[in-house]
N, C-alpha and C positions, 0 to 999 in steps of 0.2 A: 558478542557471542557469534558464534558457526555456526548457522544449520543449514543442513543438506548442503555442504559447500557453498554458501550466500555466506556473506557479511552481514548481520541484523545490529543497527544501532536502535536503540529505544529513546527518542529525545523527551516524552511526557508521558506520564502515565502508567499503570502498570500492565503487562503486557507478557503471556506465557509461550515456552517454547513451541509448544503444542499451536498456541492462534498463528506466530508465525510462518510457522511450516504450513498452513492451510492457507494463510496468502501468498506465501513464496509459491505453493504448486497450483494457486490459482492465473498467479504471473507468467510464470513458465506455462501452463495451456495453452499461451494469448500470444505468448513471443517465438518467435525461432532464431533468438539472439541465445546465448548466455549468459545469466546473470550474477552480477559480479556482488550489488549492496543491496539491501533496502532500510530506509529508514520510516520506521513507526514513528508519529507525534498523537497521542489518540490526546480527543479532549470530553468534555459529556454531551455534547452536541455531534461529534465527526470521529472519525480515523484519516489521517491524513499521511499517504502511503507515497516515497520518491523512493525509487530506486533507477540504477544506472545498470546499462548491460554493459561485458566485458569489449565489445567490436563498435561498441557506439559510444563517441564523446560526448552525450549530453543525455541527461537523467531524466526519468516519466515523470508525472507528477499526478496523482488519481486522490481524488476526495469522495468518500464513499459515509456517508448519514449512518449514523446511527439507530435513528431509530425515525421510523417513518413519521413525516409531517404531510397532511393533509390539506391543503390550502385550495382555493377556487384563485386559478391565476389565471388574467389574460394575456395569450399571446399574438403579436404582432396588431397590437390596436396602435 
């Protein structure tokens, strides 16, 4: 599918025009490339979002939770 001029492939899950277009312009905020794809893989755990801009040969790749997890974790022990 097209939106807004992006390529959106959906490789898991189901996933509406409407969610896309609200990470595609969350993407575009963050870039001052133009973007060319992105691919959705949502699972019940993540959204897992790669997309490629048109002026750069190699694709981003953001993993973004679902739904918040709570943990006491240490770091740098």
């Amino acid at each position: 599918m097209i939106v807004d001029n992006v390529r959106v492939i959906i490789e898991n899950g189901t996933f509406s025009a409407e969610d896309a277009q609200y990470y595609i312009n969350r993407i575009k905020m963050t870039s001052k490339f133009p973007l060319k794809k992105v691919i959705f893989n949502r699972t019940d755990a993540y959204l897992d979002l790669r997309y490629s801009f048109e002026s750069i040969p190699f694709e981003r790749i953001r993993r973004i939770p679902l739904k918040a997890i709570f943990e006491d974790r240490a770091v740098n022990n």
